[in-house]
N, C-alpha and C positions, 0 to 999 in steps of 0.2 A: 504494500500500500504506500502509496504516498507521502499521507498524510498521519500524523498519531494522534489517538484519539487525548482531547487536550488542547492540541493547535488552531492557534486565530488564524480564521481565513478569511479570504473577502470575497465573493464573486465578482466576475471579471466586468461582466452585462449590469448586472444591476446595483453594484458595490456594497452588498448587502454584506454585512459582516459579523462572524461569532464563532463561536468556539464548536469545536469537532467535538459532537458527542456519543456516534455510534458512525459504525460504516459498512459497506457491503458489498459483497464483489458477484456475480452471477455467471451462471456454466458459461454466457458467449462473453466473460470477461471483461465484463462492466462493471465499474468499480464508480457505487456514489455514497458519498460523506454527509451523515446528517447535521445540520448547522444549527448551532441555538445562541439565541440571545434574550436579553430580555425588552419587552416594551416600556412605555414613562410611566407607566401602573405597576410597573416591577414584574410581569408576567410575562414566560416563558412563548418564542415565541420560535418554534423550529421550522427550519426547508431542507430537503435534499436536493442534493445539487451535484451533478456528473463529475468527476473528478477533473477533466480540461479545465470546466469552469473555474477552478479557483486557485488564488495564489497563497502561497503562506505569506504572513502575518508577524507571526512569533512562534516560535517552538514550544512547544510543552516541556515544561522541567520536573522529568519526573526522576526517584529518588532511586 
C-alpha cells in the first residue's frame, strides 16, 4: 500500500483533506484509502478515494 493507515492526505481534484483511516485493495488491484476528518460540529466526516487520487500530507508516526 501506499499509504499507512494514520497519514494526512489530501485529494488531488477536490483538496479535500484527512487522515487514512482504513484501506482496501480488490482481486483486479485496486487499492482505495478511507479519509476522515472532522466537520465545524466536531463530526466525523469520511470518503474513499482511489489511491492516484491522493498525495501525502504527513507520515504517520507510529511507535
Amino acid at each position: 500500500m501506499r499509504f499507512n493507515l494514520g497519514d494526512t492526505v489530501e485529494d488531488k481534484i477536490t483538496r479535500y483533506r484527512g487522515i487514512v483511516t482504513a484501506w482496501m485493495e480488490t482481486i483486479t488491484d485496486r487499492k482505495s484509502y478511507l479519509v476522515e476528518e472532522v466537520d465545524a460540529l466536531q463530526s466525523p466526516i469520511e470518503w474513499w478515494f482511489d489511491e492516484g487520487r491522493l498525495t501525502l500530507i504527513e507520515s504517520a508516526r507510529h511507535a
